[in-house]
PLY file of the C-alpha trace (Angstrom):
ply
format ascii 1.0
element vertex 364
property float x
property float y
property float z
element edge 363
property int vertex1
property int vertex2
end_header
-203.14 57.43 20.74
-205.07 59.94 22.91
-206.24 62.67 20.90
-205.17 65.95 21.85
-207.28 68.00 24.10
-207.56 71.73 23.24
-209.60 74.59 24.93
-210.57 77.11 22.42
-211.89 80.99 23.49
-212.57 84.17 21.65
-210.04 86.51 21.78
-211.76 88.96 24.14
-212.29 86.57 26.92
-208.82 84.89 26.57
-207.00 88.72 26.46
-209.01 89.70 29.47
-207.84 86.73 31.23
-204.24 87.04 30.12
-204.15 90.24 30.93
-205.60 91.12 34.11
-206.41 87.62 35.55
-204.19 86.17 38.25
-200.39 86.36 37.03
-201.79 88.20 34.33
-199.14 90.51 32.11
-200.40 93.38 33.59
-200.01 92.06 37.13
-196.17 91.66 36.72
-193.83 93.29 38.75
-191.85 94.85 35.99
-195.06 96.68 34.78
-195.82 97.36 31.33
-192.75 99.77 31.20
-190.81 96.96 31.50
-192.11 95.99 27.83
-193.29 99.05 26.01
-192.61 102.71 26.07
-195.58 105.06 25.62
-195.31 109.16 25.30
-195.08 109.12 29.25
-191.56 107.32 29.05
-190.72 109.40 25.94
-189.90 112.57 27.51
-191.38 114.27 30.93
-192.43 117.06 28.64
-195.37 114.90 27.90
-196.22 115.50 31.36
-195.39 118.93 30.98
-198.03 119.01 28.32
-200.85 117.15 30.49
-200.54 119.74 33.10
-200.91 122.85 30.83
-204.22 120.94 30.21
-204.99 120.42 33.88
-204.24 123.94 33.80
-206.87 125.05 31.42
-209.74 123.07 32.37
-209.27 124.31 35.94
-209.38 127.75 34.68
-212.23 126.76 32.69
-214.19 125.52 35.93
-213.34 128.48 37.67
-210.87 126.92 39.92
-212.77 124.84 41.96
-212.08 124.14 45.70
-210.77 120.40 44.42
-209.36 119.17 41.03
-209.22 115.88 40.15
-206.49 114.62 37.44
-207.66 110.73 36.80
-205.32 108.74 34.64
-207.19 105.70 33.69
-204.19 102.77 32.74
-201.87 104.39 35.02
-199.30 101.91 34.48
-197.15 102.53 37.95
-198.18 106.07 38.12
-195.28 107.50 36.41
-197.08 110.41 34.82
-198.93 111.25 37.88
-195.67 111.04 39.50
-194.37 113.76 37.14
-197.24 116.06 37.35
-197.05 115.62 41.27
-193.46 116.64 40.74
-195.11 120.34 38.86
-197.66 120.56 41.56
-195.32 123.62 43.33
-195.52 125.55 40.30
-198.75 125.41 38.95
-200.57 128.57 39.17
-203.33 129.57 41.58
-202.37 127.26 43.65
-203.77 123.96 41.65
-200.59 122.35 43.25
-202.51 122.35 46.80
-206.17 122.12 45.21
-204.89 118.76 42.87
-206.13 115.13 43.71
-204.47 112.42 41.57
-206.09 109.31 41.26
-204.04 106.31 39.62
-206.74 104.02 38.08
-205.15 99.98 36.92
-206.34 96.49 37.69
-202.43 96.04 39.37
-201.57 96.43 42.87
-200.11 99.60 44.08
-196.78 99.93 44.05
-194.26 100.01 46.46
-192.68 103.66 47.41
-196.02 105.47 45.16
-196.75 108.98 46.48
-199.22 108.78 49.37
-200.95 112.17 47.46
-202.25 109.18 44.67
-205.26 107.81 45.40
-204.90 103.75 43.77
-208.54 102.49 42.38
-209.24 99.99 40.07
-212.37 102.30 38.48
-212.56 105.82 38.02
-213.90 107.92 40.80
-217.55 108.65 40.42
-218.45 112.81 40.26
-215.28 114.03 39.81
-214.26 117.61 38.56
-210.96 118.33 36.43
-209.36 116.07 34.09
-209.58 112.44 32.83
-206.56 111.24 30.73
-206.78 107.50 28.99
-203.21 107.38 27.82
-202.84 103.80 25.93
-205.57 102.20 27.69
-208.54 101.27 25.08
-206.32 99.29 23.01
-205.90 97.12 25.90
-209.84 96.82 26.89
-210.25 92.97 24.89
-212.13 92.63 22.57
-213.05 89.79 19.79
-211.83 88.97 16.62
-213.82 88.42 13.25
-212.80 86.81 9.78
-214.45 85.86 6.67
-214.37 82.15 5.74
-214.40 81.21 2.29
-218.02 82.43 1.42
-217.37 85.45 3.10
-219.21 85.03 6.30
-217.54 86.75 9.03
-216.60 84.16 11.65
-215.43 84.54 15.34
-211.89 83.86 16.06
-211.31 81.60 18.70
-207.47 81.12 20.01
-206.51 77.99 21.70
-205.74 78.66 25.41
-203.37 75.36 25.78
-201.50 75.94 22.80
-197.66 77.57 22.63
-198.00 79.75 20.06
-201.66 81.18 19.86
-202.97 78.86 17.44
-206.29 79.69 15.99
-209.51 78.81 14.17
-212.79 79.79 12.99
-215.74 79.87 15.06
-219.45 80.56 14.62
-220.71 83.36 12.21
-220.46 86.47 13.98
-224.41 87.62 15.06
-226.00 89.88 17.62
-224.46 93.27 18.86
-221.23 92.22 16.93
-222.62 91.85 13.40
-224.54 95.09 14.05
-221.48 96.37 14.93
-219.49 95.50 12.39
-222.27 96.59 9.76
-221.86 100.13 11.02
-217.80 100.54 11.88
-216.09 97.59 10.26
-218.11 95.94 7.32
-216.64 92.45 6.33
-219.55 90.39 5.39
-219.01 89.47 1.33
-215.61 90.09 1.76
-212.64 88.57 0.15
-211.79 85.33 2.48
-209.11 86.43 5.18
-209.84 89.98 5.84
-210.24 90.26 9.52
-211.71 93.27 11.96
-211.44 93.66 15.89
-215.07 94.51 17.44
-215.16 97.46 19.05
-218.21 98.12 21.12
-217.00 96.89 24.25
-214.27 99.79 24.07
-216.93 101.72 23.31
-218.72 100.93 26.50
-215.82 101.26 28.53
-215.50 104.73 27.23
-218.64 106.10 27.75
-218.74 104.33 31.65
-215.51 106.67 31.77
-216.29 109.51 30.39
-219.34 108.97 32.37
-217.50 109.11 35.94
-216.71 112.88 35.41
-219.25 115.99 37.09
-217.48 118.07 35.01
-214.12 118.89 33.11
-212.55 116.92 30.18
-212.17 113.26 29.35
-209.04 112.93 26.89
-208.73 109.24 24.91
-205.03 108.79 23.45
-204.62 106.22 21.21
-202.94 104.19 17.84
-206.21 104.75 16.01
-207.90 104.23 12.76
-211.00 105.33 11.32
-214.02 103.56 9.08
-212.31 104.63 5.80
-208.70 103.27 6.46
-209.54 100.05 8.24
-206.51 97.64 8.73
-207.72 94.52 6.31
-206.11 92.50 8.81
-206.70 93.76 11.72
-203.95 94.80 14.26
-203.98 92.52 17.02
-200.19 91.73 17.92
-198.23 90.98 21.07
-195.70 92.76 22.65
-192.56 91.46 24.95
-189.85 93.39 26.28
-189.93 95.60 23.20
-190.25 93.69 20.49
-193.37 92.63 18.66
-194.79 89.27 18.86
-196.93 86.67 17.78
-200.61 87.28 20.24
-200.32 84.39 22.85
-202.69 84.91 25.12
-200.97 83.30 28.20
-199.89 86.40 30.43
-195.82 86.50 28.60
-196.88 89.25 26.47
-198.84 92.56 26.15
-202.25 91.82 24.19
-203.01 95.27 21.60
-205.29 96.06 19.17
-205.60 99.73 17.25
-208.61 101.82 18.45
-212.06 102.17 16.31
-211.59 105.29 17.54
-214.23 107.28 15.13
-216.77 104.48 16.78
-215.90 105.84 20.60
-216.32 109.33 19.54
-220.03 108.25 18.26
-220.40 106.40 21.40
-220.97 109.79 23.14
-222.44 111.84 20.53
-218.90 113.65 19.97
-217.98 115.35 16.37
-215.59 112.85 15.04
-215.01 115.22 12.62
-211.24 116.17 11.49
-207.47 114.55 11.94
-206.22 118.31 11.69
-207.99 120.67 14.34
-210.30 120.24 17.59
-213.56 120.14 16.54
-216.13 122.39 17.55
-219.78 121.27 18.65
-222.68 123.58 17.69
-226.11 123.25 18.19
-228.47 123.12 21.36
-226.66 121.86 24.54
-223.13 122.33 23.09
-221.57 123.25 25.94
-222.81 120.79 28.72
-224.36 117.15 28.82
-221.88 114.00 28.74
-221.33 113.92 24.69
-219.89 116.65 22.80
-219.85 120.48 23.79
-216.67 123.47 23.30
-213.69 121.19 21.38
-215.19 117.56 21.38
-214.13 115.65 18.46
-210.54 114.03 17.21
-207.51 115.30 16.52
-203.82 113.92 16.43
-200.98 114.19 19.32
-199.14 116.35 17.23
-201.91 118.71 16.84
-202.96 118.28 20.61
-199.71 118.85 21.86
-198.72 121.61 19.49
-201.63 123.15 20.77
-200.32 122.70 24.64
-197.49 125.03 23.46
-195.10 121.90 22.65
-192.62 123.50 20.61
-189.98 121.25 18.71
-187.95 123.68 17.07
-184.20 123.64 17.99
-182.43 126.83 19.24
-180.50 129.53 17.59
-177.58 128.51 17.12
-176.06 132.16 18.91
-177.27 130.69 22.00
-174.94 127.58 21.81
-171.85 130.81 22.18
-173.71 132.76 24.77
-174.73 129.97 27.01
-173.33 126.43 26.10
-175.38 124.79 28.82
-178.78 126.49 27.82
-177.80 125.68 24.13
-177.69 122.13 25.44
-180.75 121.83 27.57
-183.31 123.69 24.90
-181.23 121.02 21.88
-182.20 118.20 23.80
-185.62 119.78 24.52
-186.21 120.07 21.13
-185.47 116.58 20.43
-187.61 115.19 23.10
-190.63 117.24 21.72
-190.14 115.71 17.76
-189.98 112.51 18.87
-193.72 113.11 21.10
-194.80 115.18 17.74
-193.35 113.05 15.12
-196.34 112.29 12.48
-194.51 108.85 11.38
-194.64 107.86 15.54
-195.43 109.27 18.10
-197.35 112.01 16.75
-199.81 110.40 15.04
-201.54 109.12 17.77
-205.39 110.10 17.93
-206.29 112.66 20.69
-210.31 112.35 21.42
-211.90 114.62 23.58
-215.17 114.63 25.36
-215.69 117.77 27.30
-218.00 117.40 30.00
-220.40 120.56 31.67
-217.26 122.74 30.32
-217.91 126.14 29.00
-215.30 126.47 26.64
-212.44 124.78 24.34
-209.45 124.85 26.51
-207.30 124.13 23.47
-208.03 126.98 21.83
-208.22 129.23 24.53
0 1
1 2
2 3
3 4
4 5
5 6
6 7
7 8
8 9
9 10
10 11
11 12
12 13
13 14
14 15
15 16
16 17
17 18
18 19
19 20
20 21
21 22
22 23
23 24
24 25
25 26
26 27
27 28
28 29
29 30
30 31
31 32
32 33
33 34
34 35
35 36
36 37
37 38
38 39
39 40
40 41
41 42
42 43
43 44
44 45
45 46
46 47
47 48
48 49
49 50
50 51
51 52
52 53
53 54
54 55
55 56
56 57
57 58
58 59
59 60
60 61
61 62
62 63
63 64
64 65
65 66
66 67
67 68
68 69
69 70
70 71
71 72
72 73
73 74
74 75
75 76
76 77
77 78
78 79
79 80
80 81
81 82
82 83
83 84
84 85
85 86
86 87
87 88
88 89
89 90
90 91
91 92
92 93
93 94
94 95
95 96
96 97
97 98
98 99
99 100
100 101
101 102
102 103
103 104
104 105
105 106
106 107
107 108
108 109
109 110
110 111
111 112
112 113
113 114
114 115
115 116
116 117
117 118
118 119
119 120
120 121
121 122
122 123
123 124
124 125
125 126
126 127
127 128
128 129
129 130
130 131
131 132
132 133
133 134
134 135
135 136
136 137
137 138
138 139
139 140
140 141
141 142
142 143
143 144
144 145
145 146
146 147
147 148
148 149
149 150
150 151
151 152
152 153
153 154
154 155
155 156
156 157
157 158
158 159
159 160
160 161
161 162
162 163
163 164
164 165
165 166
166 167
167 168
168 169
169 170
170 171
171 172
172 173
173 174
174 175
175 176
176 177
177 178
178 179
179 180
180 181
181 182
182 183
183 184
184 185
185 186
186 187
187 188
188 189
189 190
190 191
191 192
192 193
193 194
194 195
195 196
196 197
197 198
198 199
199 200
200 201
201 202
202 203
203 204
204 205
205 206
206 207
207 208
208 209
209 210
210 211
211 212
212 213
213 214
214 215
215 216
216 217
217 218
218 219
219 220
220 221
221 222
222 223
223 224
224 225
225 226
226 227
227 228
228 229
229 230
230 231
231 232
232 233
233 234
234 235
235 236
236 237
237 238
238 239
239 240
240 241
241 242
242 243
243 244
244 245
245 246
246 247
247 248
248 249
249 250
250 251
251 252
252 253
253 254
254 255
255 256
256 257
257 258
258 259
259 260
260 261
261 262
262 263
263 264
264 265
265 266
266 267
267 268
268 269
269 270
270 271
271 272
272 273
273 274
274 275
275 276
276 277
277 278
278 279
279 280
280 281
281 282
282 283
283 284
284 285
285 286
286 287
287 288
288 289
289 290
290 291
291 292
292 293
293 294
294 295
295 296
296 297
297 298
298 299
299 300
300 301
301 302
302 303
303 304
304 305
305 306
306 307
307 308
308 309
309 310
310 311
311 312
312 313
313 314
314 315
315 316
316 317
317 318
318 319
319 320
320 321
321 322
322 323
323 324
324 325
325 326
326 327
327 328
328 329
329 330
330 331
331 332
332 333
333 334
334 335
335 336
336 337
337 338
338 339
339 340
340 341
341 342
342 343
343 344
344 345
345 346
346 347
347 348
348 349
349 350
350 351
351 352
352 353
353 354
354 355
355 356
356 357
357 358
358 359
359 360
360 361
361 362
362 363
């Protein structure tokens, strides 16, 4: 009998491939809306929210002749579709000064606003805002394990197989293992535990954050930091919804949670507190590429909160005096727990990386 043949890959080359090579799931018609919903499909106050920041940091730059709003994994552009649809009444005329540039590996798509500029990499000296909305736990990375002595081990996915079968490769060694010493330690560990490597998110970060003259760069992301590490790791699938098993063969999204403490570090940001934007002090806090006025972490519900989300419902009176407002502000209300919820939504990491700005434009 012929013995079967079998073509084994790390994880990070096999998602990149499934992903964003030819036919890849991101390359699909149906885009990933068509499998997931992210706070841009939750509610257009989301939206709402990103252009109260557009607002700030264009106030903060002192209203600039141009303002870019970059949204890097911009799906189909639905959320620069909705700010586009604000444009008319933003103040100081931002609507007319705005240039919205859709960033994804995908073709454009049919019927987009001519006003969005489709790249597959951010703009280079841009000024305004940069907003990563569920896009570094799609940047691939690999997958460590301990074997039974507690070596971690590369995980290496078979490429011909159905359901994403997988084994255990060389020890991990090089940029990984120092890597995984500083964010993610598994070496003597228990057999089993496993940890996604996060520098090349890390990279991809800082080449972003990078892109920008000036403004803000704003990271939004399931997260976890060095003290709560998954002892598992997170990478799953996703398909029309559901979760499933990670087969990296373009039927399913590819997702792993964000080191996101390690991104912050990546640019010399405060990854300080879950609760409040943190402030930078010290020489050269308010320019440079890592750190200045508000850098740091802080959760959606915090960030949004902060944007002047508000998720309380109405008075009651209102629902006799106008039935229709009662209605509109309920609904409102409803939209804005689910984006602020702490068990969902909500607890999404915010990271921000202010860049040549004088000021924290979430504490204005």
């Amino acid at each position: 009998m012929a013995s079967e043949k079998h073509e084994w890959s790390g994880w990070r080359t096999a998602a990149e491939r499934a992903l964003y090579g030819a036919g890849g799931f991101f390359r699909r018609p149906e885009g990933p809306a068509g499998h997931f919903r992210t706070s841009v499909h939750a509610s257009p106050l989301f939206a709402r929210a990103v252009a109260e920041l557009l607002c700030r940091v264009d106030e903060a730059l002192g209203r600039p002749a141009e303002v870019a709003l970059v949204d890097l994994g911009a799906g189909r552009g639905e959320l620069l579709t909705r700010v586009l649809a604000l444009a008319p009444g933003l103040p100081h005329g931002l609507g007319r000064r705005l240039r919205p540039y859709a960033v994804e590996r995908a073709e454009r798509p049919a019927g987009l606003d001519a006003r969005i500029a489709w790249l597959d990499a951010p703009p280079e000296g841009c000024a305004g805002l940069l907003f990563a909305n569920e896009w570094l736990d799609n940047v691939p990375v690999d997958v460590a394990e301990t074997d039974a002595d507690g070596v971690p081990r590369r995980v290496e996915v078979d490429l011909t197989s159905l359901d994403g079968t997988e084994r255990l490769g060389d020890p991990v060694d090089g940029e990984d293992a120092a890597w995984l010493a500083r964010w993610w330690p598994l070496a003597g560990a228990e057999p089993g535990l496993r940890a996604e490597i996060g520098h090349p998110r890390e990279a991809a970060w800082a080449r972003a954050v990078g892109s920008l003259r000036a403004g803000l760069a704003v990271a939004v992301d399931y997260a976890h930091q060095r003290a709560t590490r998954p002892p598992f790791g997170t990478l799953t699938g996703f398909r029309e919804g559901r979760e499933v098993r990670p087969v990296p063969d373009g039927s399913c999204d590819l997702t792993a949670h964000v080191a996101m403490d390690a991104c912050a570090a990546a640019m010399d940001a405060p990854g300080a507190t879950m609760d409040a934007p943190a402030a930078a002090s010290g020489p050269g806090a308010a320019s440079g590429r890592g750190g200045g006025p508000g850098a740091g972490l802080m959760t959606q519900r915090v960030g949004l909160r902060a944007l002047g989300l508000d998720a309380r419902r109405p008075p009651l009176a209102l629902a006799s005096t106008d039935p229709t407002a009662y209605v509109r502000a309920l609904s409102a209300a409803g939209e804005a727990a689910e984006l602020t919820d702490p068990a969902g939504l909500g607890a999404f990491t915010w990271l921000l990386h202010p860049v040549n700005l004088p000021r924290d434009v979430l504490r204005p």
